[in-house]
Structure formats: structure tokens, C-alpha cells
C-alpha positions as a printed NumPy array, in Angstrom:
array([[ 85.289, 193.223,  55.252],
       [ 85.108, 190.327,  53.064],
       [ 88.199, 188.779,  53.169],
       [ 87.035, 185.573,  53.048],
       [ 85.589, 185.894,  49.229],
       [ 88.762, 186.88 ,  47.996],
       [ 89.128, 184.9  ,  44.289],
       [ 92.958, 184.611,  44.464],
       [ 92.893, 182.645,  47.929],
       [ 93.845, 179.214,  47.736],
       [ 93.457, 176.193,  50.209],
       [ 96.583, 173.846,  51.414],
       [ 92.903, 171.726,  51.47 ],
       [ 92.072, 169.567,  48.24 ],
       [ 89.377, 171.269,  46.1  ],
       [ 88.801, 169.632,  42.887],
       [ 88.7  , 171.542,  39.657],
       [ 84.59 , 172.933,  38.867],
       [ 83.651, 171.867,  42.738],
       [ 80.777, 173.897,  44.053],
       [ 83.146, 174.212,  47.6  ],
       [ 86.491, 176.025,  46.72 ],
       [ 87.345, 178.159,  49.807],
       [ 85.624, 181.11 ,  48.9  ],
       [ 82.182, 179.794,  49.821],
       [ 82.682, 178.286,  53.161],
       [ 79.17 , 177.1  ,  53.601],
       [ 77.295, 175.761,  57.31 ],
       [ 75.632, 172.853,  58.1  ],
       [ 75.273, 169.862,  60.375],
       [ 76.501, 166.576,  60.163],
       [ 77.38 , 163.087,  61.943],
       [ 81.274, 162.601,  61.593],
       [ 80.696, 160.057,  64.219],
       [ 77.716, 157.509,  65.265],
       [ 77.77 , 159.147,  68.998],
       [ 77.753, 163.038,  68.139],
       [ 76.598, 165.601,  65.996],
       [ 78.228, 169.24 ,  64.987],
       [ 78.173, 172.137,  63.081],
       [ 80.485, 172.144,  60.327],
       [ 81.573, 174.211,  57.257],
       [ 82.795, 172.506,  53.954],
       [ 86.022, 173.1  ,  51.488],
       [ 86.221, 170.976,  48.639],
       [ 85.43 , 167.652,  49.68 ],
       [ 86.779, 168.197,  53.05 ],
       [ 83.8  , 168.526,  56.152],
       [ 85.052, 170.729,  58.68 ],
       [ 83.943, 170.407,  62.677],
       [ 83.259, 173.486,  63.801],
       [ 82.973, 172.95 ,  67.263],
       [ 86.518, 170.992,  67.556],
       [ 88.009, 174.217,  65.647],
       [ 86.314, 176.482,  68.126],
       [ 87.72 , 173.934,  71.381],
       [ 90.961, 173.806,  70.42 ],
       [ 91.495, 177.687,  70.199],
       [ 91.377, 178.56 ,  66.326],
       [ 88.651, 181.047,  66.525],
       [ 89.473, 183.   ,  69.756],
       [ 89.379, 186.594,  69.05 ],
       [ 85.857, 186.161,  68.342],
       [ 83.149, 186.407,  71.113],
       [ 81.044, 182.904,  70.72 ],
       [ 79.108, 181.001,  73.266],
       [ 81.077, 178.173,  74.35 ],
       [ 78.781, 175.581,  73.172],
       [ 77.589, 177.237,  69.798],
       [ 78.81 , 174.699,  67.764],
       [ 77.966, 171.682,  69.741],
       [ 74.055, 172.199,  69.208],
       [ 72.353, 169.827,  66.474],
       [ 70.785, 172.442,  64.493],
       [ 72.303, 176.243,  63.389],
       [ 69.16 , 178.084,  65.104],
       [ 71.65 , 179.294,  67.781],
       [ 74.837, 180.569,  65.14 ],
       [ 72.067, 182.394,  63.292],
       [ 71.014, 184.155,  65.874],
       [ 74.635, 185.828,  66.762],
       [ 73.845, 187.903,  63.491],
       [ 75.312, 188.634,  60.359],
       [ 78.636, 190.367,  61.838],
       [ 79.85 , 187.458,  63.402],
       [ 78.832, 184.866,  60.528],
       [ 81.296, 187.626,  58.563],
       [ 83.947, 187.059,  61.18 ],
       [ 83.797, 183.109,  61.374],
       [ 83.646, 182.99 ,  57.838],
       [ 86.682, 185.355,  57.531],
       [ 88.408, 183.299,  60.405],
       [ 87.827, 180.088,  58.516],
       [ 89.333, 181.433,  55.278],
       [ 92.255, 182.495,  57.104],
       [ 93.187, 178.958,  59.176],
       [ 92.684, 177.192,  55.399],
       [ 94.688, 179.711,  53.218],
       [ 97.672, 177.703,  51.958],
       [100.441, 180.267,  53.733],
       [ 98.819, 179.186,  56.798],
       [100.693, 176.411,  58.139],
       [ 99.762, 176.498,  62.095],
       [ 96.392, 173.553,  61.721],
       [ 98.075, 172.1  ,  58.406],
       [101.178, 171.018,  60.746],
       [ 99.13 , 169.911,  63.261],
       [ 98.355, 166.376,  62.53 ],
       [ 96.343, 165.547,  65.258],
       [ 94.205, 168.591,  65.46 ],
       [ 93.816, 168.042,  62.129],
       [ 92.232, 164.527,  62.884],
       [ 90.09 , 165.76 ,  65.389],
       [ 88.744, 168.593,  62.886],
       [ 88.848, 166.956,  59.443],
       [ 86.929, 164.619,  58.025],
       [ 86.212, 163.283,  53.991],
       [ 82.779, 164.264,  52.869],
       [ 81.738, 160.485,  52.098],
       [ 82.398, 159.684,  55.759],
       [ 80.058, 162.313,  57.393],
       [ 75.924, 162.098,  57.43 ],
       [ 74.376, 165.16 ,  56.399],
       [ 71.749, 166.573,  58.662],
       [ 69.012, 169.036,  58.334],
       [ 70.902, 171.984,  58.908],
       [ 67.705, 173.778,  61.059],
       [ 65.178, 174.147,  63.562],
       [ 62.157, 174.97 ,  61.133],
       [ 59.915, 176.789,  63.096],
       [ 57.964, 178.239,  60.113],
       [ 57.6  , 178.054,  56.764],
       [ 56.687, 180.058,  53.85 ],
       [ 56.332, 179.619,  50.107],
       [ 56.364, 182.34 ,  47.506],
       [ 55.249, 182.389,  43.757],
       [ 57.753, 184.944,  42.682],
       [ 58.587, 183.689,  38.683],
       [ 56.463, 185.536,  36.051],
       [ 57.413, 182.891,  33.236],
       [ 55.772, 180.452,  35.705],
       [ 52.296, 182.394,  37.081],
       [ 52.133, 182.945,  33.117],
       [ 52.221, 179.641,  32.116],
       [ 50.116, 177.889,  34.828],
       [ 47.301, 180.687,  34.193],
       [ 47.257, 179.772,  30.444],
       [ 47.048, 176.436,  31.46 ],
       [ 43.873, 176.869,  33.403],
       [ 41.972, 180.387,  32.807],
       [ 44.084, 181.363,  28.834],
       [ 46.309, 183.854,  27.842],
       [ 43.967, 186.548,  28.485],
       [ 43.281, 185.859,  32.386],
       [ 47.032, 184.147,  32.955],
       [ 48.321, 186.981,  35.758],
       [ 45.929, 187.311,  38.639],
       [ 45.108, 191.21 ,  38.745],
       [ 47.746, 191.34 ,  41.992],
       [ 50.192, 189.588,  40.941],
       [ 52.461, 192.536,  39.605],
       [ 51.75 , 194.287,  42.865],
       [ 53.082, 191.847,  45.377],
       [ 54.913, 188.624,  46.241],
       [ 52.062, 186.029,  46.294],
       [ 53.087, 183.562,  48.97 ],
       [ 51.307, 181.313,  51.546],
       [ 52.044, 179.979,  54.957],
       [ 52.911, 176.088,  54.831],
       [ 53.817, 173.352,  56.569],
       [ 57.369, 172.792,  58.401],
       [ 57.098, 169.82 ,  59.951],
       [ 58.012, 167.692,  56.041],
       [ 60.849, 169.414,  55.051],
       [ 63.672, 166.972,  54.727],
       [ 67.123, 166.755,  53.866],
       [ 68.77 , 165.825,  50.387],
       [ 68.945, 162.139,  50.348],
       [ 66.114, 161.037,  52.1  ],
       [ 63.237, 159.227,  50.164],
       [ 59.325, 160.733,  49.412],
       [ 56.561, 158.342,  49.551],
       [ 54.151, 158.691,  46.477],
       [ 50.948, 160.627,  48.411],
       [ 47.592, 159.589,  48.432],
       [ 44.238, 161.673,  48.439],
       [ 41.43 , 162.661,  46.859],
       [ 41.129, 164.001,  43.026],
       [ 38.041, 164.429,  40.742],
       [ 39.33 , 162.801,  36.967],
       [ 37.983, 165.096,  34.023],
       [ 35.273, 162.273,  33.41 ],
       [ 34.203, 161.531,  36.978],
       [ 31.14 , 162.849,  38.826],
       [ 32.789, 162.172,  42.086],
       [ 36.421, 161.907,  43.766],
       [ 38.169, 159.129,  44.38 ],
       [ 40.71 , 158.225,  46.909],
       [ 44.457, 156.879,  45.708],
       [ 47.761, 157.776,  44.826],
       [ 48.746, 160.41 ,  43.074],
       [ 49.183, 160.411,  39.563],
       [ 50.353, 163.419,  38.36 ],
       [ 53.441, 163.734,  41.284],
       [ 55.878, 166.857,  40.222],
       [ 58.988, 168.494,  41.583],
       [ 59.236, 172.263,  41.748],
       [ 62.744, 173.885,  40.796],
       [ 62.682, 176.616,  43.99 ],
       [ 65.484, 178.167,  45.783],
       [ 64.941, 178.88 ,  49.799],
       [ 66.546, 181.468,  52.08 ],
       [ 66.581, 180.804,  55.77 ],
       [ 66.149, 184.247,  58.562],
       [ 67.641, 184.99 ,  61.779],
       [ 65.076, 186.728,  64.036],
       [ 63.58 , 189.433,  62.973],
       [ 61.661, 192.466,  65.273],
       [ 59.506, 192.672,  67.487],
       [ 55.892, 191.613,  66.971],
       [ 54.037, 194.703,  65.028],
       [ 57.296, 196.061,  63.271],
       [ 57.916, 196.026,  59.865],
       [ 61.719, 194.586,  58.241],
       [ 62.449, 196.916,  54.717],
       [ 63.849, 196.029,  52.34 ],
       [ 66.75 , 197.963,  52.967],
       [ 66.974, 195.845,  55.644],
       [ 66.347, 192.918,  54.815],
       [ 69.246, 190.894,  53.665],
       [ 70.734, 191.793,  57.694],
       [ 67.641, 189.471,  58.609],
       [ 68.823, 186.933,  55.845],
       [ 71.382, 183.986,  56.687],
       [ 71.871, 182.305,  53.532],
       [ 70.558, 180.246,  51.345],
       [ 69.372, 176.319,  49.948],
       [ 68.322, 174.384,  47.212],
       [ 64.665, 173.7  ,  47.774],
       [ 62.873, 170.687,  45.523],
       [ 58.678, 171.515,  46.801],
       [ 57.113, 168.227,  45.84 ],
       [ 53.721, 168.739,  44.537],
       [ 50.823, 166.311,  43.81 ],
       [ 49.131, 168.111,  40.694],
       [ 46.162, 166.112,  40.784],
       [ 45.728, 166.415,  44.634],
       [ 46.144, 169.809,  44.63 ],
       [ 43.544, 170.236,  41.528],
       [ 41.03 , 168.85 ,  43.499],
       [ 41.909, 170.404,  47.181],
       [ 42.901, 173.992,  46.66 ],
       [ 39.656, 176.35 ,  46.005],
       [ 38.981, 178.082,  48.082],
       [ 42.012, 178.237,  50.725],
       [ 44.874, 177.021,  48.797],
       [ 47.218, 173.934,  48.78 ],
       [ 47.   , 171.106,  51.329],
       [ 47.475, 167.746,  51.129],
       [ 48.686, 168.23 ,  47.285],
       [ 51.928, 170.279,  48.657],
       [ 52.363, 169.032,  52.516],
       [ 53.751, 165.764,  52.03 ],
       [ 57.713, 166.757,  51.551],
       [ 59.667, 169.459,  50.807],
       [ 63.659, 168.542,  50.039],
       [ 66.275, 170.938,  50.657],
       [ 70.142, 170.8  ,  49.963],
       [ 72.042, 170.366,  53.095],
       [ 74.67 , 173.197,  53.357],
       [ 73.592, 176.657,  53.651],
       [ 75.613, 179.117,  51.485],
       [ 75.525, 182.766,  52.95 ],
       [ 74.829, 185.776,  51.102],
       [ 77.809, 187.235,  51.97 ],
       [ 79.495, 184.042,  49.884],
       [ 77.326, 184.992,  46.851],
       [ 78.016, 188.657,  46.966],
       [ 80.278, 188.464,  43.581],
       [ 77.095, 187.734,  42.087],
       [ 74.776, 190.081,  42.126],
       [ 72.636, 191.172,  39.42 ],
       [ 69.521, 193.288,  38.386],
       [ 66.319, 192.102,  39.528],
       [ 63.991, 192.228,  36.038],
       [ 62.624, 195.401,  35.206],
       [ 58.728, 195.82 ,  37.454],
       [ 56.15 , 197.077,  35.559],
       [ 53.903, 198.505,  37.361],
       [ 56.079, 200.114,  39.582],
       [ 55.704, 198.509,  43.592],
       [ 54.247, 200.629,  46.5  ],
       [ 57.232, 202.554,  48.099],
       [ 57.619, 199.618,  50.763],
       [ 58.448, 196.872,  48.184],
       [ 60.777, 199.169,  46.211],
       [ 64.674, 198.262,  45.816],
       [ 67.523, 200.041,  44.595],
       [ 71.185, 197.893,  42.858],
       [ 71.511, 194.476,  42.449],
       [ 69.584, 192.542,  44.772],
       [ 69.503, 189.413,  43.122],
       [ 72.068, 186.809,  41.945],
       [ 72.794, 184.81 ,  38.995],
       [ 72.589, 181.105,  40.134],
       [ 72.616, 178.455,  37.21 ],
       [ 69.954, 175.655,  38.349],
       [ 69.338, 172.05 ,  36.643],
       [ 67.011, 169.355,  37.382],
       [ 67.788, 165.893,  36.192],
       [ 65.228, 162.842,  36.479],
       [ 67.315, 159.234,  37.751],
       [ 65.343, 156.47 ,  36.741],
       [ 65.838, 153.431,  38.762],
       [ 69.222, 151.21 ,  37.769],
       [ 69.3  , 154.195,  34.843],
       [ 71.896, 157.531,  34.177],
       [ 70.503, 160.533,  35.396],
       [ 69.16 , 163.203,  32.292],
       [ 68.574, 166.661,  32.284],
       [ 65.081, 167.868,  31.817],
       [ 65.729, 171.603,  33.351],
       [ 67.828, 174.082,  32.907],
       [ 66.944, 177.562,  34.771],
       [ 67.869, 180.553,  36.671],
       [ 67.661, 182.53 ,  40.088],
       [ 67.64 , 185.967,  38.402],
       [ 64.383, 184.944,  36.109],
       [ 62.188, 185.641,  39.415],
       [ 60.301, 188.924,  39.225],
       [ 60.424, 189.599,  42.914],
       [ 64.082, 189.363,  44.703],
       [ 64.263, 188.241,  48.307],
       [ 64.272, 191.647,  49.878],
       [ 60.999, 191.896,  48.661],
       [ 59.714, 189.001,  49.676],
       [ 60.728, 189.333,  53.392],
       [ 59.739, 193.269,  53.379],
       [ 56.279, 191.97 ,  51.775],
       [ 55.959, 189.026,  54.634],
       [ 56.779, 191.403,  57.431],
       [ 54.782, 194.564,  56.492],
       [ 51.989, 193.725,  58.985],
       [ 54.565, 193.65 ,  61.7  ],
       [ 55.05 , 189.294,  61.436],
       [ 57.717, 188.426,  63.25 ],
       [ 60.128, 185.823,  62.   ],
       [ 62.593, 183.06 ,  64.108],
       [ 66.174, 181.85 ,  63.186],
       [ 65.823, 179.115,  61.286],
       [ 62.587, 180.425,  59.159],
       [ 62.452, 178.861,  55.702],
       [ 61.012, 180.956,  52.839],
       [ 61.027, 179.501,  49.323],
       [ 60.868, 181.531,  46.022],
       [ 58.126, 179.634,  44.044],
       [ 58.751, 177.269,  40.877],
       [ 61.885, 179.034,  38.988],
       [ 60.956, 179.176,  35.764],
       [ 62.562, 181.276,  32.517],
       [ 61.811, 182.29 ,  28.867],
       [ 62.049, 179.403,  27.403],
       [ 60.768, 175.622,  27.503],
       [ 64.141, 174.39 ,  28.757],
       [ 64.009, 176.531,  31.788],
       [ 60.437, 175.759,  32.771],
       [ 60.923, 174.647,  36.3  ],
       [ 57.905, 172.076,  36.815],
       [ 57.218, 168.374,  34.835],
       [ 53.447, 170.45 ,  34.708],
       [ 55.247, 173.143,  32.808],
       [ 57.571, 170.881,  30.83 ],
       [ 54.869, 168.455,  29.696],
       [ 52.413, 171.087,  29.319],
       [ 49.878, 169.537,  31.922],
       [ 50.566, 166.595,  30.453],
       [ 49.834, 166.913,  27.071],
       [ 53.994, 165.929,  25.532],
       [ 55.879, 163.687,  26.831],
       [ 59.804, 164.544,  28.031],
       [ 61.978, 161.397,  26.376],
       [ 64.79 , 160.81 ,  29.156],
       [ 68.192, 159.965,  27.705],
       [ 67.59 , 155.901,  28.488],
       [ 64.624, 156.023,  26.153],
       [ 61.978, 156.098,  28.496],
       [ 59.344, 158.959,  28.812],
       [ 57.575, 161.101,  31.584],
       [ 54.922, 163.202,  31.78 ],
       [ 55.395, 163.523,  35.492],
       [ 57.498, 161.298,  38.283],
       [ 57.394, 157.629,  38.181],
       [ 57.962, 155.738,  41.453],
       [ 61.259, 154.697,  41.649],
       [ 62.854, 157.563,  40.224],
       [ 64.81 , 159.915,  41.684],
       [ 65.038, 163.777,  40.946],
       [ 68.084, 165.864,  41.685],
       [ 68.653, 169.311,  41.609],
       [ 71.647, 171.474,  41.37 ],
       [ 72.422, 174.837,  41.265],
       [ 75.957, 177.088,  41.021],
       [ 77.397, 180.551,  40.596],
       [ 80.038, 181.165,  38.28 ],
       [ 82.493, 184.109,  36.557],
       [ 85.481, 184.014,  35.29 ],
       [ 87.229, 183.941,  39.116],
       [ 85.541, 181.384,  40.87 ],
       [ 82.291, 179.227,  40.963],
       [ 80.414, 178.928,  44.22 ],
       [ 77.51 , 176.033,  44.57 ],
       [ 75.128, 175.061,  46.944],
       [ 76.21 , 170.867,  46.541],
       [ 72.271, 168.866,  45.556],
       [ 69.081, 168.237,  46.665],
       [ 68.494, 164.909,  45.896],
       [ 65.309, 162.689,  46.92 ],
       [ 63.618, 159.157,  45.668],
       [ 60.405, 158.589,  44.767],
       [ 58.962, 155.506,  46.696],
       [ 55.921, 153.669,  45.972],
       [ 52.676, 155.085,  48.129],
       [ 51.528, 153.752,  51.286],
       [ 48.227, 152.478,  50.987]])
């Protein structure tokens, strides 16, 4: 059971009013409370919790944990226990924090052993990344890139409507919210050159994508469904994938992106479970044609998560240039894993898949500077005056995202990242 989402549960723990961390979403991560260790942790309002002190001193007994689980520096070893005991430790959690539970509240020096404020803790990245996959899962995005390049006409790829397109990248570059990006260099071909040249880029964009991170999966040769599929799912992150237009232009016939996408990839640091988002759930859009049996799905198997971008010029305000949603992407992540696994891949704990640039209907919800400047043909004004076509060094992009209804609003914190000039 659930008991941890229940909306009329209330914390004897500060949560401010609108924060993404009331106690219903009880999120994981890892963080430095301390210079000379690091530990799992959980999150209410903006409270860090240490895990592994709550698990020493006796709060979670009744549930059957390795000794050490939350002593390790990355959540690889929690994930693998399985989605029945994240449901218990969440549950557990909810239950030490409810405000009629006075046994660690009284306790002040467990509590200083356990507690910490947010500002005083270093996020880490919250993972082991053994592998990592991106998908390209929005329709109102494959639509407008194709016009871009092949016209209205030609904009889908004939498959597109019959799969999840995704490719294998890199894992080794994804970072944490709050560390910087270097500008990358490479080779492009300008629209009036006979040959490349070699430089930084100039056409540097963020992508508005979501990630989801697995717990192992079968054996090699078997297939995950996608009945099955959100078992095999742990939770999920905000995911910015940098991408170097220009770079990429040049790089990616015939085998795809390189160099234009491998540089960085920023994700937010506390992963918020799917059980946490189960209040909201909500049709997938309507697939036309009809998938193969294996990629069919039956209910809600997506959510409604608001997401915003915002460009921070340096010594500026931040302004909005995005405004999107989770539920705009045509293929939900049971598909997606059911798709990646159909050849009998395996998959580790601590697998990142991303859902492709999120965008929606209309120009406000285009999920890309490519999109939003229309490869560069407008310019976006930013609310200090100054205009982009795509990222300036210096500036930094944030992204947020949040479920709401009329009981409570669960959100995933930021992903935020600085643009620093390129090393030459």
C-alpha cells in the first residue's frame, strides 16, 4: 500500500507553501552533509534527511536491508532491493515524519545526527551510470525538426509512428545540477563553406528531456513488457541533453550524434519514484497507427508533469523561454523500456534512459532554442532586453518541472548548469 502518498499527511518538518518536497514525495539521492562522508538521503521540504544514520539508529527495523545500504556513495545498491522495499522505506519514512509522530521529533540528538538544512549539504550524482540511452519520443518535436530540414511533407521518418526511436549514448558526461558545461569544440561545414572548420560551437542548445533510471532487468535474451515495465523502473529526473546544433549538423550522417551530443548531459539531483507520482497519471496521446502487440499499453501510463526552462544571463534575472509537458510525448516509458529490451538487452541499476526533447502544440512549449528560434531564424528577447538565438557563454539554463492537483504538488527540485567559455 501507499501510505506514504496520502494528501492529508502532514510533517512536524518545515515544508514551505508551493515546495516541490512536501512529505508525500519523499525523493532519494546522495549528498555530502559533511566534508569526510557521503550518504544516501531522502528530502522533506527543505530538510535533507541521512538515510543511513536513520537506518543505524533503529528507525527502519522491521524492514530487511543490508546493513551498509545506505552508506554506499551512489543508489545502484537500494535500487537493486526492488520496488517492494523502495514502497516500504518510503512508507517507513512517511510514518517517522508524520506530525503525530513524536518518537525522532523528541529526540534532539538523533535528530542532529539525521537532519540537516538543504543549503548545508552538497548534492551528488545520485548513480552509478553504467549505460545510457536517449529516446526521441515527442511528435510536436520529430515534426518540427523534419520541417526544418526535409518540409512538411517528409517531417516523420516512415518509422517513427511504429517505434520509440532512441540511440545508445555516452554515460561517462552526465553530471549533476550545478556543475558548469564548457562551450564544445569540433568540426562544422557553414552554409557557404566548401570545407569544415574546427572551433567552438556556435549554435550550443539545451534539450527540455525528462530521464527515468532502471533497476536490473532479466537475464540476457529476455524480453521486459510493458506490463512489466514500470517494476523495472525506479524513478525519475530532470534531464537538460546539451546539444551542439552545428556539431551535430556536420557529424551525424550516417551513424548518428557524436561529438555534437557527448559533451554533457545535466540531470536534477533527487530521484522522485513512480510510486510518488502515482496521483498523476494520465492518458498517453491517442497512437495512430496502432503499435505491434509488444509496444501496446492499456490506462494511464503517463503523468502530467509541468516543465519550464528559463535562460540566466550572467549578473541578470532568470526568464522563461519554455513552458512544456511530460504527457505531450507520444510514446510513455513502458514503451520505451519494452521497445529497448525486445531483443532480450539487459539493463543494470542505475541505467539512465531519457525521453527526447519535450516539446507541445504550441511555440511556448517547444522544448529546444532550435525549435524556439526556428533554426535560428527569430530571435527569443529575454526579460533584461537581451536576445538569443541559442546559448551565450556565460549564461546559465535551468530547468524545472512539478506535478500538481488540487491535494498536493510533487517536484523533482532543478537542473541547473552554466555555460563556460570553450577550451581551446
Amino acid at each position: 500500500m501507499l501510505t506514504a502518498n496520502d494528501p492529508s499527511r502532514k510533517s512536524w518538518l518545515s515544508v514551505p507553501q508551493d515546495s516541490d518536497f512536501p512529505i508525500q514525495n519523499l525523493p532519494f539521492g546522495v549528498f555530502l552533509p559533511e566534508d569526510d562522508f557521503t550518504t544516501i538521503g531522502t528530502r522533506i521540504g527543505n530538510t535533507a534527511i541521512d538515510l543511513s544514520a536513520l537506518h543505524q539508529l533503529g528507525y527502519l527495523d522491521g524492514i530487511v536491508l543490508p546493513e551498509d545500504v545506505f552508506l554506499q556513495d551512489t543508489l545502484n545498491d537500494f535500487i537493486t532491493l526492488g520496488r517492494p522495499v523502495w514502497r516500504q522505506v518510503r512508507n517507513k519514512i512517511a510514518e517517522i515524519f508524520d506530525e503525530k509522530n513524536d518518537i525522532l521529533k523528541n529526540n534532539t540528538e538523533h535528530r542532529e545526527q539525521i537532519l540537516f538544512p538543504i543549503e548545508e549539504v552538497q548534492m551528488l550524482l545520485p548513480v552509478f551510470i553504467q549505460d545510457y540511452t536517449d529516446f526521441y519520443s515527442s511528435m510536436e518535436h520529430a515534426m518540427n525538426v523534419g520541417i526544418m530540414f526535409r518540409g512538411k511533407e517528409n517531417a516523420l521518418m516512415p518509422n517513427w509512428k511504429h517505434l520509440p526511436v532512441g540511440y545508445h549514448g555516452r554515460s561517462s558526461s552526465i553530471i549533476v545540477s550545478g556543475e558548469d558545461i564548457h562551450r564544445p569544440v569540433g568540426q562544422m561545414k557553414p552554409a557557404d563553406a566548401d570545407e569544415p572548420v574546427f572551433g567552438p560551437s556556435k549554435l550550443l542548445d539545451f534539450e527540455l528531456e525528462m530521464g527515468f533510471i532502471t533497476t536490473d532487468g532479466k537475464h540476457l535474451g529476455e524480453r521486459i513488457t510493458t506490463d512489466e515495465a514500470e517494476d523495472y523502473i525506479f524513478g525519475m529526473v530532470l534531464f537538460n541533453d546539451w546539444s551542439a546544433r552545428d556539431i551535430q549538423a556536420w557529424e551525424y550522417v550516417p551513424l548518428g550524434p557524436f561529438l555534437g551530443k557527448n559533451f554533457a548531459s545535466s540531470i536534477s539531483p533527487w530521484v522522485v519514484t513512480l510510486d510518488a507520482m502515482e496521483p498523476f497519471r494520465v492518458e498517453s496521446p491517442k497512437q495512430d497507427p496502432t503499435p505491434l502487440p509488444y509496444l501496446q499499453t492499456e490506462g494511464k501510463r503517463t503523468f502530467d508533469i509541468n516543465l519550464q526552462t528559463f535562460i540566466q544571463p550572467e549578473n541578470s534575472t532568470e526568464s522563461k523561454v519554455c513552458e512544456s509537458n511530460f504527457k505531450y510525448l507520444y510514446w510513455n516509458i513502458s514503451q520505451q523500456l519494452a521497445h529497448h529490451t525486445v531483443n532480450g538487452c539487459n539493463i543494470n541499476a542505475g541505467d539512465m534512459m531519457a525521453s527526447g526533447t519535450i516539446s507541445g502544440p504550441e511555440k511556448e512549449n517547444f522544448g529546444s532554442m532550435l525549435e524556439l528560434s526556428w533554426r535560428g531564424a527569430h530571435t527569443i528577447t529575454l526579460d533584461d532586453g537581451s536576445e538569443r538565438k541559442f546559448i551565450n557563454d556565460g549564461d546559465t539554463v535551468i530547468m524545472r518541472g512539478y506535478c500538481k492537483n488540487d491535494d498536493v504538488r510533487i517536484g523533482f527540485g532543478e537542473v541547473t548548469s552554466k555555460v563556460l567559455p570553450a577550451i581551446l
